[in-house]
C-alpha positions in Angstrom: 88.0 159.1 55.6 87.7 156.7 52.6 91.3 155.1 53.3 89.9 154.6 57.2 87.0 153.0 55.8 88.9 150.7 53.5 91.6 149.6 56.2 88.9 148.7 58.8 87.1 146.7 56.7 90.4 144.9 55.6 91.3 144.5 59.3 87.7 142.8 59.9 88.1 140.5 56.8 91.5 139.2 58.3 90.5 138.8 61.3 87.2 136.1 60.0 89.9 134.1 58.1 91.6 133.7 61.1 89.1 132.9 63.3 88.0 130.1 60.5 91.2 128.9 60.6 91.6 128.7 64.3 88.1 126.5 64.0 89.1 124.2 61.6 92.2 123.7 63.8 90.6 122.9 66.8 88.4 120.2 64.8 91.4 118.6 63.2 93.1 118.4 66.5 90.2 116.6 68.3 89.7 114.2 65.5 93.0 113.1 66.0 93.2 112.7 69.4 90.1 110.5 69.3 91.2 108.2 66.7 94.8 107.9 68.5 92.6 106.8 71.8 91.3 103.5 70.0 93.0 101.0 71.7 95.4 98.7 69.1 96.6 95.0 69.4 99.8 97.4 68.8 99.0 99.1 72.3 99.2 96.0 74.1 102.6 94.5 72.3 104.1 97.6 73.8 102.3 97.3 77.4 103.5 93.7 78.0 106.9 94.1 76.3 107.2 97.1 79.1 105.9 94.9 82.0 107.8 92.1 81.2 111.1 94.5 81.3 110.1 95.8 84.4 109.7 92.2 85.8 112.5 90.5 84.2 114.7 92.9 82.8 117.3 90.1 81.7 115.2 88.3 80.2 115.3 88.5 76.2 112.1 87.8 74.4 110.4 88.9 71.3 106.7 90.4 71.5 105.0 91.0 68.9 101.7 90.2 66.3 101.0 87.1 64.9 99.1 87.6 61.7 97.7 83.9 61.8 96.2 85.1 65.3 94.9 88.3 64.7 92.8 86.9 61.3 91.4 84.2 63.5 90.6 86.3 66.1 89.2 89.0 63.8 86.7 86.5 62.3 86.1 84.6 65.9 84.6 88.3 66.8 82.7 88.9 63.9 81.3 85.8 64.2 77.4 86.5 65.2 76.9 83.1 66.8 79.8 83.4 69.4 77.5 85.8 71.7 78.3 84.8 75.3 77.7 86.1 78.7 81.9 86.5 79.2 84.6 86.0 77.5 85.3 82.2 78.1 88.8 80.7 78.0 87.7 77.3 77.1 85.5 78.7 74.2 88.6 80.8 73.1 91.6 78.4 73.0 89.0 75.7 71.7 87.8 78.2 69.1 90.8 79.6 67.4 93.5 79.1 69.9 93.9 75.3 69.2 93.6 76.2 65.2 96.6 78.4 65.1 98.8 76.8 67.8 98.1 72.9 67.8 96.6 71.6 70.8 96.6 73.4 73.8 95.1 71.6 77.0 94.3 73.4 80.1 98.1 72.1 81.4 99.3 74.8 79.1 98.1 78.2 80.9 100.9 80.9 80.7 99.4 82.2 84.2 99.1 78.7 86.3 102.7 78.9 88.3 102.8 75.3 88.3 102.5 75.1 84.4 105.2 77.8 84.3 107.3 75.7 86.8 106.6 72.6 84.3 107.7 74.2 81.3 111.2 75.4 82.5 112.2 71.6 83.7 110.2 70.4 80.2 112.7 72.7 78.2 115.9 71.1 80.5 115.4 67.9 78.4 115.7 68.2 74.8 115.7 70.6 71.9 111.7 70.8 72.2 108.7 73.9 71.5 106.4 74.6 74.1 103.6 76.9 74.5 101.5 78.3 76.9 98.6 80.5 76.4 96.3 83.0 78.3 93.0 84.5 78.2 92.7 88.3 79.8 89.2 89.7 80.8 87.8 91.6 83.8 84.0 91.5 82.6 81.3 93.2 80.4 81.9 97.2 80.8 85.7 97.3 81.7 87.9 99.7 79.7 90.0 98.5 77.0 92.8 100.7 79.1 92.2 98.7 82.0 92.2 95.2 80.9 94.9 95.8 78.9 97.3 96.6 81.9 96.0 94.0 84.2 96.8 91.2 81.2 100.5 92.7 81.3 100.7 92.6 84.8 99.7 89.3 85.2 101.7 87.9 82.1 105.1 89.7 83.4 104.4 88.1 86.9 104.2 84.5 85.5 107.3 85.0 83.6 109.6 86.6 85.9 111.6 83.8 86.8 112.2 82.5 82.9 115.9 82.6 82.0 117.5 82.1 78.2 120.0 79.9 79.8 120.1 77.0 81.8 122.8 75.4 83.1 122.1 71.8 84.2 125.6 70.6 85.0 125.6 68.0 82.3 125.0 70.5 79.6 124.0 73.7 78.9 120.1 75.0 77.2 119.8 77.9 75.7 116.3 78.9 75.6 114.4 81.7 72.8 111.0 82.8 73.6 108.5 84.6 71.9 105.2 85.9 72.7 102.1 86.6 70.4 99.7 88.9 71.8 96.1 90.2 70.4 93.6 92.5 72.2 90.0 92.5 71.4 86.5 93.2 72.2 83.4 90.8 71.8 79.7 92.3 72.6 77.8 90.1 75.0 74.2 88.7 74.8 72.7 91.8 76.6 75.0 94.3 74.1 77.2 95.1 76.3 81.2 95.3 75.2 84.0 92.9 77.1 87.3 93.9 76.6 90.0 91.0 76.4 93.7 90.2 75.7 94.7 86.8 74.2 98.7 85.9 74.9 100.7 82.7 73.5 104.2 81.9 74.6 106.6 80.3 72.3 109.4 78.9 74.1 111.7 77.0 71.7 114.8 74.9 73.3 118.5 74.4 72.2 120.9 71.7 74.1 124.5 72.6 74.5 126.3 69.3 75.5 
């Protein structure tokens, strides 16, 4: 009767540990999956380098961070007196944008067709660097999620027709491109958060007589 005694309560005790451990399972697990949800300016060098594939799948270009970028933008959003009503394109290029990059004029949006259209016959010319730049945001409120695939979208549309090499008859141009990308958040003057994706194209030109 004693050794009955002795093996139930042995059987209970297991079975708390396990029930603990199952607990602090569960809690570890949904920690994790709520930090992994924070959306990363590594989420959206992924995104675009996808959509751009999907796009233009023979086109080669390198996406990626730009640490003089992200610092700028990281102290353009912690800024207190840069509390506006939307995220402004002007305010953004003129703010850090034209810091990092040199002067970019509104002739040099990534997502104007015509400015895309001038930048290919600009690069036929001579062993030059251009950029172009855009500003992603869909209002105060939208996901991070969201925003983030409508900037990729939208960039891979306005680069679909690039190539790495042009062949103009007289000579040949070989063409390298990078793009710096950097997604963000900036609260508005009524507190609410307006996610946005910032995108600058690099395309650097090399003349092959």
């Amino acid at each position: 009767m004693k050794l009955k005694k002795i093996a139930s309560l042995a059987l209970a005790g297991i079975m708390a540990v396990s029930m603990l451990t199952a607990c602090g399972e569960g809690t570890n697990n949904g920690n994790s999956g709520s930090s992994s949800s924070q959306p990363t300016t590594a989420s959206v060098v992924s995104t675009v380098k996808n959509a751009i594939a999907d796009k233009n799948s023979d086109l080669v270009i390198t996406v990626e961070e730009n640490t003089a970028l992200n610092n700028a933008m990281k102290k353009f959003n912690e800024d207190n007196t840069k509390l506006y009503h939307e995220v402004d394109t002007a305010t953004v290029r003129d703010g850090v944008l034209d810091y990092v990059f040199g002067d970019l004029a509104d002739g040099h949006r990534l997502l104007d067709p015509d400015k895309i259209a001038n930048l290919v016959r600009d690069l036929k010319d001579d062993d030059k660097t251009f950029y172009r730049y855009a500003v992603v945001s869909n209002g105060a409120g939208s996901s991070a999620d969201s925003v983030r695939t409508l900037a990729a979208n939208a960039i891979a549309e306005s680069v679909k027709d690039l190539q790495n090499v042009v062949d103009t008859g007289a000579k040949t141009v070989n063409i390298s491109y990078t793009m710096y990308v950097y997604e963000g958040s900036m609260v508005t003057k009524d507190n609410k958060t307006e996610p946005y994706v910032v995108a600058v194209l690099k395309a650097t030109s090399k003349t092959n007589v």
